[in-house]
N, CA and C atoms as an extended XYZ file, in Angstrom:
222
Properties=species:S:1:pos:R:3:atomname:S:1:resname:S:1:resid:I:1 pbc="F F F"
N       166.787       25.500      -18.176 N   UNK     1
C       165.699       26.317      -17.663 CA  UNK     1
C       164.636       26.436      -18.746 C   UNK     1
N       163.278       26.357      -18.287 N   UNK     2
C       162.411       26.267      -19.134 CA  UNK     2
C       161.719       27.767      -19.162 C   UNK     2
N       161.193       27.961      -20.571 N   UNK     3
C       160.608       29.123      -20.776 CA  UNK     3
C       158.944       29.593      -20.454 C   UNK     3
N       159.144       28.347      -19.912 N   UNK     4
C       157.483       27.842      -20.011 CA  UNK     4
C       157.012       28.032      -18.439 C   UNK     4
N       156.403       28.943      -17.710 N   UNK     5
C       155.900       29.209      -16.765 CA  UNK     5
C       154.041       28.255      -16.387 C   UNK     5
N       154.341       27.327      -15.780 N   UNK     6
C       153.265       26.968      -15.499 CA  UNK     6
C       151.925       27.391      -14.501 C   UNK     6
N       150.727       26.985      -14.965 N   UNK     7
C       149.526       27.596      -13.957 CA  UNK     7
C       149.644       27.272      -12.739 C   UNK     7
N       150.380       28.110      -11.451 N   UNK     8
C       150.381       27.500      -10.026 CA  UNK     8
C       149.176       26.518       -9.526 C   UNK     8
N       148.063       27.705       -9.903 N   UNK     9
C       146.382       27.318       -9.139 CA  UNK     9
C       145.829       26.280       -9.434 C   UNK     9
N       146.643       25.485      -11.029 N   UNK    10
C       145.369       24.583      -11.624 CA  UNK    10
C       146.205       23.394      -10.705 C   UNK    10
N       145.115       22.544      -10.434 N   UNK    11
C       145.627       21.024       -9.824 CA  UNK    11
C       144.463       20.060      -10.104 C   UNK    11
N       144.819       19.359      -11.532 N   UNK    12
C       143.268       19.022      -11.893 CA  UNK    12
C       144.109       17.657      -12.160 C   UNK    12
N       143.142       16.309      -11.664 N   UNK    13
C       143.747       14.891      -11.470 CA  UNK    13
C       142.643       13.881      -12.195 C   UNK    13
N       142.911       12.884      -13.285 N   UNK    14
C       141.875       11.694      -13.055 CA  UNK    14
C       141.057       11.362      -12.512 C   UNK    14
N       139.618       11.640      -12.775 N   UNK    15
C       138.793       11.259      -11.272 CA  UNK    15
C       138.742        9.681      -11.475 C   UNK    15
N       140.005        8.950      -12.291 N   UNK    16
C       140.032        7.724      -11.927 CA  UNK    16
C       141.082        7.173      -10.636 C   UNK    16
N       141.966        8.261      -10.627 N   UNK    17
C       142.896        8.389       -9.827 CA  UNK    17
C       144.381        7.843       -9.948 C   UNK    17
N       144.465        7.437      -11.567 N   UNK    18
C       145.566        6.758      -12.067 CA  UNK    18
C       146.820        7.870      -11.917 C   UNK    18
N       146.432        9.422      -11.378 N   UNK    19
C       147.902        9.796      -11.009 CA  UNK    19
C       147.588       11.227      -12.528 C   UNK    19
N       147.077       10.576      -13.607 N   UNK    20
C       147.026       11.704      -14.736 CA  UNK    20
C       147.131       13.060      -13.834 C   UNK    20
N       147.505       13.987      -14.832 N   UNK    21
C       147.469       15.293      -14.359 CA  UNK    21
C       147.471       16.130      -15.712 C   UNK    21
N       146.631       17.423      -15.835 N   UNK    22
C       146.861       18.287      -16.849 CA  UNK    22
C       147.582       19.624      -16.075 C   UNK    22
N       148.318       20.024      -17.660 N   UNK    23
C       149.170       21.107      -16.643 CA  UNK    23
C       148.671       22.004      -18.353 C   UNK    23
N       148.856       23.855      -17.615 N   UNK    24
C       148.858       24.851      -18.603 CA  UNK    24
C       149.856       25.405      -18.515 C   UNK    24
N       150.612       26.193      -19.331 N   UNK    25
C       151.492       26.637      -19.051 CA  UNK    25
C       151.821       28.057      -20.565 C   UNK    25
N       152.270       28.964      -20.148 N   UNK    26
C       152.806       30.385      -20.773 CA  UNK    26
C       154.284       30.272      -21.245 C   UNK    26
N       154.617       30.118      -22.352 N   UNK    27
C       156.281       30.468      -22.476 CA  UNK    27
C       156.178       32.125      -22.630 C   UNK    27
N       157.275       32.126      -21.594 N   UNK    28
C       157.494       33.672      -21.215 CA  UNK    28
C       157.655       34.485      -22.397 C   UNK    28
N       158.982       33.850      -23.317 N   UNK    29
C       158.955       34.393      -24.468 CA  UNK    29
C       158.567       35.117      -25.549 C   UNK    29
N       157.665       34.084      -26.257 N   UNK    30
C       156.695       34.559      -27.016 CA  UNK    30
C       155.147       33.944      -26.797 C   UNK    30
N       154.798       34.094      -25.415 N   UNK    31
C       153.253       34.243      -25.675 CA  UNK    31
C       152.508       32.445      -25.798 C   UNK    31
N       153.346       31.564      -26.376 N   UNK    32
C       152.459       30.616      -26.614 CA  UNK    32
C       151.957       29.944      -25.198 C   UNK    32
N       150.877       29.010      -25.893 N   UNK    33
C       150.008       28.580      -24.424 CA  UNK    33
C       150.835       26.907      -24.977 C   UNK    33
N       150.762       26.062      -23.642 N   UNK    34
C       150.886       24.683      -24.025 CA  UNK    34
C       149.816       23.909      -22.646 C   UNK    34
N       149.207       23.368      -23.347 N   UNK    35
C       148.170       22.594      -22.735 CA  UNK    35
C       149.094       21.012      -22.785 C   UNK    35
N       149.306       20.279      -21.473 N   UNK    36
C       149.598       19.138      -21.571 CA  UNK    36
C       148.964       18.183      -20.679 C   UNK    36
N       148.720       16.964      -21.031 N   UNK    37
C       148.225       15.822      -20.135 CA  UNK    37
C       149.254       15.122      -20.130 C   UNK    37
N       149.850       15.073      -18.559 N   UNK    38
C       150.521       14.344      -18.267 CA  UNK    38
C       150.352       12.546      -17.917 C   UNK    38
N       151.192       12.170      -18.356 N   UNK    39
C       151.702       10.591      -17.919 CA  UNK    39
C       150.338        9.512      -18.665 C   UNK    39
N       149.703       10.133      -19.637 N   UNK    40
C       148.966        9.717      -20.503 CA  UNK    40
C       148.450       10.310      -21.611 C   UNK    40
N       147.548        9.949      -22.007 N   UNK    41
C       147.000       10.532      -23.543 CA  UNK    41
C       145.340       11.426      -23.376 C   UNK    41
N       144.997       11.033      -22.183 N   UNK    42
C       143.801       11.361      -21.734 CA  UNK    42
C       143.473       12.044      -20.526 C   UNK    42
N       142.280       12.522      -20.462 N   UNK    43
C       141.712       12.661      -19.018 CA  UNK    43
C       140.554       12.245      -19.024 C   UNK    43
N       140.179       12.030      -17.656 N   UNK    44
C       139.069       12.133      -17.529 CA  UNK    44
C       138.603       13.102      -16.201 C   UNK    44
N       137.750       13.999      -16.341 N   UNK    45
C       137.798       15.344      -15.231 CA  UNK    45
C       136.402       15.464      -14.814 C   UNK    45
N       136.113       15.709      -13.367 N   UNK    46
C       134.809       16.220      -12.913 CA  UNK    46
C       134.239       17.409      -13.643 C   UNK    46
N       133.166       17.818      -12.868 N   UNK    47
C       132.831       19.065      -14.307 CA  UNK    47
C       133.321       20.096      -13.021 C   UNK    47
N       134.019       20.185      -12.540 N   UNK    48
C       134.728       21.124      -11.251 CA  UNK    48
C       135.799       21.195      -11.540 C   UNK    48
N       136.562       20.019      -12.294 N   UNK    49
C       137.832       20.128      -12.605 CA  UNK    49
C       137.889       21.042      -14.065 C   UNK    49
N       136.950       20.707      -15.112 N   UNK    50
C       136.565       21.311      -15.899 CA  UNK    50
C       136.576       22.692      -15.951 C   UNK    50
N       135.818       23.181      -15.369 N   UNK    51
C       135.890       24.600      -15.000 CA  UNK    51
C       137.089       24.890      -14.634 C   UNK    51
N       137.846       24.518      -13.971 N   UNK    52
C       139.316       24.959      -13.099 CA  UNK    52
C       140.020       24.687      -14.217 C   UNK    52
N       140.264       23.332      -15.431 N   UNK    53
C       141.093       24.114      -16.211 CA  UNK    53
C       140.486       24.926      -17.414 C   UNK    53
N       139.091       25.053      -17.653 N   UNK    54
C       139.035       26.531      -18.073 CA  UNK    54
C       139.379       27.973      -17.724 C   UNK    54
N       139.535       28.293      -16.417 N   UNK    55
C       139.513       29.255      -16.133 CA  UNK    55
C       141.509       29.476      -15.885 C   UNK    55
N       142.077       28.102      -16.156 N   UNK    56
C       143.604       28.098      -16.149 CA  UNK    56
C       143.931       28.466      -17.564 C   UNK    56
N       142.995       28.134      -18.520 N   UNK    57
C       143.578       28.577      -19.665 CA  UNK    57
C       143.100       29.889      -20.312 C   UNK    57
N       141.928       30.355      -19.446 N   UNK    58
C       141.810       31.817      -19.061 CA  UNK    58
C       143.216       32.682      -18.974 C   UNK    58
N       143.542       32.418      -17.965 N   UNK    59
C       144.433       33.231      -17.175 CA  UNK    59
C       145.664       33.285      -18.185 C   UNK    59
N       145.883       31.852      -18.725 N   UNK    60
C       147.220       31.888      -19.744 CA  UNK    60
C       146.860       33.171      -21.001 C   UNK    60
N       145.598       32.940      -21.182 N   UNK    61
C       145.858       33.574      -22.513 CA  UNK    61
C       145.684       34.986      -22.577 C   UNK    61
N       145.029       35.674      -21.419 N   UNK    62
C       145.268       37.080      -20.857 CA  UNK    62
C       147.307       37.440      -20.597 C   UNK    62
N       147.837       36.008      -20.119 N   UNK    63
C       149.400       36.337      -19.582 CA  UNK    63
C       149.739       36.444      -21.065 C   UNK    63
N       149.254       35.286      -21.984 N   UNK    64
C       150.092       35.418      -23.427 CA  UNK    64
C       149.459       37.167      -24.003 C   UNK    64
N       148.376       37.304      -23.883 N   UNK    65
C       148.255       38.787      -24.739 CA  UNK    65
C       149.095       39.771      -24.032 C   UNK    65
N       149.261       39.994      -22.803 N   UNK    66
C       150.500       40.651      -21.920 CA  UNK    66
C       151.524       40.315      -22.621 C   UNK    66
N       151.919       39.132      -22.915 N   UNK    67
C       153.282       39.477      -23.581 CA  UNK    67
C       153.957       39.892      -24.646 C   UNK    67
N       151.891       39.234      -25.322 N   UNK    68
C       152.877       39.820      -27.121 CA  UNK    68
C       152.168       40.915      -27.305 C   UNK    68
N       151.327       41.944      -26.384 N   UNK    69
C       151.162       43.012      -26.985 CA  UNK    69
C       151.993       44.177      -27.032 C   UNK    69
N       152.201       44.716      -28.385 N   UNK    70
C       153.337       45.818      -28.314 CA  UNK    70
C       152.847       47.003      -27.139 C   UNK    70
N       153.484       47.664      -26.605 N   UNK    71
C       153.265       49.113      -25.727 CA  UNK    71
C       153.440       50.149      -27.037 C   UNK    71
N       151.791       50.927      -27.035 N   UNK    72
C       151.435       51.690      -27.902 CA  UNK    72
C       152.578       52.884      -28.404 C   UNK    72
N       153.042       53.302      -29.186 N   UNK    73
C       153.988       54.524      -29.511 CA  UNK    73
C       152.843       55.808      -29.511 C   UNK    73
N       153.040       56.245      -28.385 N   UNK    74
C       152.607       57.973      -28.518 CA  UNK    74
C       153.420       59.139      -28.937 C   UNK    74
């Protein structure tokens, strides 16, 4: 089982259509982000896809500060 919770929403593909895919993803754990391009070394992305995985690695790094921020001691 992986610790690593991936971005449901992002679905961002090659606009060459070779199949590439980038994925984001949160390890539940401790907070880290992992950005990966799958089944190659590259992308190449519309500027629509662009935005979509900006706003995926948005979302990760709001989930990572959720996780590693301590709950304040009052």
């Amino acid at each position: 089982m992986s610790a690593y919770s991936s971005d449901p929403d992002l679905a961002v593909y090659d606009v060459t259509g070779n199949g590439t895919e980038v994925d984001v993803a949160t390890n539940l754990l401790n907070g880290d982000i992992r950005l990966s391009i799958l089944w190659t070394q590259e992308i190449l992305m519309s500027a629509d896809a662009a935005d979509q995985l900006a706003d995926a690695l948005r979302r990760a790094a709001a989930q990572s500060r959720s996780i590693t921020t301590a709950p304040s001691a009052d």
